[in-house]
N, C-alpha and C positions, 0 to 999 in steps of 0.2 A: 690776516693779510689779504690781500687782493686774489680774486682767484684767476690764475694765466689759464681761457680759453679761446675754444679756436672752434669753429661748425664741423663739424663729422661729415664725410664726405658723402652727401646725398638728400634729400630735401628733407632734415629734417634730425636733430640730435647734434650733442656739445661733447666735444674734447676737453676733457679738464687734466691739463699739464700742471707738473711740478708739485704735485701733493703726495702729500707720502702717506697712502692710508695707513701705516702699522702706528704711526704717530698719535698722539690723543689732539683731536679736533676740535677746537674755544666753538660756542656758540655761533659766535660772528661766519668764523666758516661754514659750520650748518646752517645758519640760516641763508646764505647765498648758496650752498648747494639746493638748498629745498626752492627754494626762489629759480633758481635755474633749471632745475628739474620740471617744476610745476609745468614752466611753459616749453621748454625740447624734448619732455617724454624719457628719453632714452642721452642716456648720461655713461662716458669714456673716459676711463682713467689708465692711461697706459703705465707699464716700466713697475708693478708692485711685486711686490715679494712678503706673504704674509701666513700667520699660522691663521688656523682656526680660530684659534678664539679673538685673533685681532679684523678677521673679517666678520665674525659674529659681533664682536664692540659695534664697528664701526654700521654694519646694519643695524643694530638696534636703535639708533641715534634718529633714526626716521620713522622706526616704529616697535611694537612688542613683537617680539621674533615667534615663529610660527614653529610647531615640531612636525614633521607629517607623519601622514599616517603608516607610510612603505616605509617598515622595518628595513625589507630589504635594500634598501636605498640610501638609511642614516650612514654617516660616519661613526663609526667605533668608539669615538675619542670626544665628540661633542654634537648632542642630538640633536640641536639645530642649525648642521648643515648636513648636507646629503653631496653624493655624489652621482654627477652625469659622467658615466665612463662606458667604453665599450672591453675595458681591460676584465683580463679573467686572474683567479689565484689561481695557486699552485694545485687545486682540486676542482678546475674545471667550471668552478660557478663563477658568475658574475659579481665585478668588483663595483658598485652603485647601477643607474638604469639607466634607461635607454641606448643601448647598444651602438650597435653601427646603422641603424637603418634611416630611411626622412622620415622625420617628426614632423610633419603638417600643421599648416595654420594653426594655431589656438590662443586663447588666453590663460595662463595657469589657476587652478584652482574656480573655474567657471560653472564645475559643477557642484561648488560647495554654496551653503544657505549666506556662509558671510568669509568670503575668499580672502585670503591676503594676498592682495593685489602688490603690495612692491616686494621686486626681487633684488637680487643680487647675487653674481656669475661674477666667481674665478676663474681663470685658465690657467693652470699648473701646468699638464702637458699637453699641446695642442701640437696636429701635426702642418706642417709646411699646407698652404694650398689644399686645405682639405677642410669638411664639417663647418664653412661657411653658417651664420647666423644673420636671418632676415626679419626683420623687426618693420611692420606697419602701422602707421600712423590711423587711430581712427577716429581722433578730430579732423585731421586735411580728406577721412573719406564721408564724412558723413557732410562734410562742405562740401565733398563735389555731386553728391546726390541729387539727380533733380527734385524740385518742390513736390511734382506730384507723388516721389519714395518718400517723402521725408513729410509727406501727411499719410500716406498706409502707414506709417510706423509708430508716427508717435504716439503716443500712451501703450503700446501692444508690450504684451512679457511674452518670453517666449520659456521652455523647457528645454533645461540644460542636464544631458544626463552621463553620467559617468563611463555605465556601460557601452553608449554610445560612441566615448570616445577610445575604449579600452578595446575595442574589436577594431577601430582606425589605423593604431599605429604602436600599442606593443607589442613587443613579441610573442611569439606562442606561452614562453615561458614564464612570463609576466602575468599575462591573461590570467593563467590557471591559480595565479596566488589567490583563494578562496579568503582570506583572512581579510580579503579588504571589500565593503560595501560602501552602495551609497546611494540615496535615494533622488532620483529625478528633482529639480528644484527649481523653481520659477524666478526670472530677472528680467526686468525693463531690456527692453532692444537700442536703447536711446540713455544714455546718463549725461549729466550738467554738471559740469566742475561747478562745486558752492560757493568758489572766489572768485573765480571769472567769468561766470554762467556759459563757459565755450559748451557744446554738444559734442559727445562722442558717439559711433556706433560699439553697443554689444553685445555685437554677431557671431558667436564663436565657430568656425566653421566645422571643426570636428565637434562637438561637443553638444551643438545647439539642436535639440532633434525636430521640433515642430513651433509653430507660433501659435499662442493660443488665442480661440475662436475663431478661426481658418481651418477648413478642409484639409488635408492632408496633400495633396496635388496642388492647392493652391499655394497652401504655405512653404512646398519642395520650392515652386517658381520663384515666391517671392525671395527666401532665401538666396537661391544663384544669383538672380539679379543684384543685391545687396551685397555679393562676396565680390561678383565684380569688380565693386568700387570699394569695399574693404584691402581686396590684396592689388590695385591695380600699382602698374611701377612708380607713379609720378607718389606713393604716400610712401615708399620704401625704403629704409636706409641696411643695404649689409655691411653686416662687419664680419671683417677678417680676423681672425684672430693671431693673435703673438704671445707668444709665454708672459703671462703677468698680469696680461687684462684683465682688466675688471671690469665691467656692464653692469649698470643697475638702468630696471626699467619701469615703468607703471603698467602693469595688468588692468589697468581700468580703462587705457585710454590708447592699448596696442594691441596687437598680436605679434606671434612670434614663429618663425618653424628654421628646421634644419636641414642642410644639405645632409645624404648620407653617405658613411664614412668605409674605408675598405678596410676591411678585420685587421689588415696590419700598418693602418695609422693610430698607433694608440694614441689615445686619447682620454684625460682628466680634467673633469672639471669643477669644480665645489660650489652649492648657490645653498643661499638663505632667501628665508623669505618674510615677509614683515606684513603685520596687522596697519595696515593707513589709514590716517582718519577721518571718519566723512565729512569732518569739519574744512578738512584741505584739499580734498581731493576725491576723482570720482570714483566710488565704492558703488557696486550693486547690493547695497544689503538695506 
């Protein structure tokens, strides 16, 4: 069937009404999702109601579903999806990660050798006017860069490091999980969709620690200057959340970060995340 959209309110992402993700979806529909994705980034489906394993089908249909590596963070019931919650059990620990606090700019999985760049975010309970998500576009910033950033950059990798991003924005008690490593890992500052040849920047602002063959003061400047126009407003689309949303987005060609939330908006969220392929889309690997 035809798919009924509408633009998302902000420069830049698609509302896709009237689909019922718990449904099994013909090809024809996927390939108009993937078609419409490719070029609005960030893809809205309002009104669902879905278990686990019908939001893990439905991710996998765009790629091999990813497990991670934060135990602390799987679902009980099916290992790849995880949960973003700030909810605690009955014994005081934490119910999935990220808590209540802002999550800052990043791209997910930016510090891995070969990221799964597409996601996909449930909202089961979200509260009223609270834990807003802001989602930047960085093909419209790496267009608005003037010529002279957009020749220092091109060809340059930079070093993306894990722990760099783990002292940014988890919590104390996050931090100390010792079980989980990761080694510093080098990626292009610039990726080319292979179907469109559009340019993205990928600059990840928490994550990304130095550019390599620059100075270390050099590459701090050069960086700010670049984040600039990575998070500036006119690439930004937020979304509010309502019980049922669903967000899928590309980690190749956004960033993303959170408003933070007060201990007694609880808050549930469930995301997958998906292997893309460099044949469709931009992957730093």
């Amino acid at each position: 069937m035809a798919l009924k959209t509408r633009r998302a309110d902000g420069p830049f992402g698609m509302v896709v009404d009237d689909l019922d993700l718990a449904e099994p979806l013909d090809d024809g529909d996927i390939g108009a999702l993937k078609a419409l994705w490719a070029e609005h980034a960030v893809l809205v489906f309002p009104r669902q109601c879905l278990t686990e394993a019908e939001l893990a089908t439905f991710s996998a249909r765009f790629g091999a579903l990813d497990v991670v590596v934060r135990t602390d963070m799987l679902s009980p019931y099916m290992p790849e999806v995880i949960y973003i919650s700030n909810m605690k059990d009955k014994d005081g620990r934490n119910v999935g990660g990220l808590a209540s606090g802002e999550v800052d700019w990043h791209a997910d999985q930016s510090y891995r050798p070969k990221p799964a760049t597409g996601a996909v975010l449930y909202g089961v309970l979200v509260p009223p006017e609270a834990g807003n998500t802001y989602f930047a576009n960085q093909y419209l910033a790496y267009e608005n860069l003037p010529q002279a950033l957009k020749d220092r950059i091109e060809g340059k990798q930079a070093i993306f490091s894990y722990a760099h991003r783990m002292a940014k924005f988890y919590p104390p008690e996050m931090r100390d999980n010792t079980s989980i490593s990761s080694p510093d890992i080098s990626h292009p500052m610039v990726l080319r969709h292979p179907v469109s040849g559009r340019k993205a920047l990928y600059a990840d602002p928490t994550t990304l620690l130095r550019i390599e063959g620059m100075e270390r003061g050099e590459s701090d400047d050069l960086l700010a200057e670049i984040t600039g126009y990575s998070v500036d407003p006119s690439v930004i689309y937020t979304h509010c959340w309502r019980p049922g949303d669903v967000v899928m987005w590309d980690n190749g060609c956004t960033l993303h970060r959170r408003d933070p939330l007060d201990e007694i908006d609880l808050r549930l969220l469930k995301r997958t995340t998906m292997f893309l392929s460099p044949e469709h889309y931009c992957v730093p690997d």
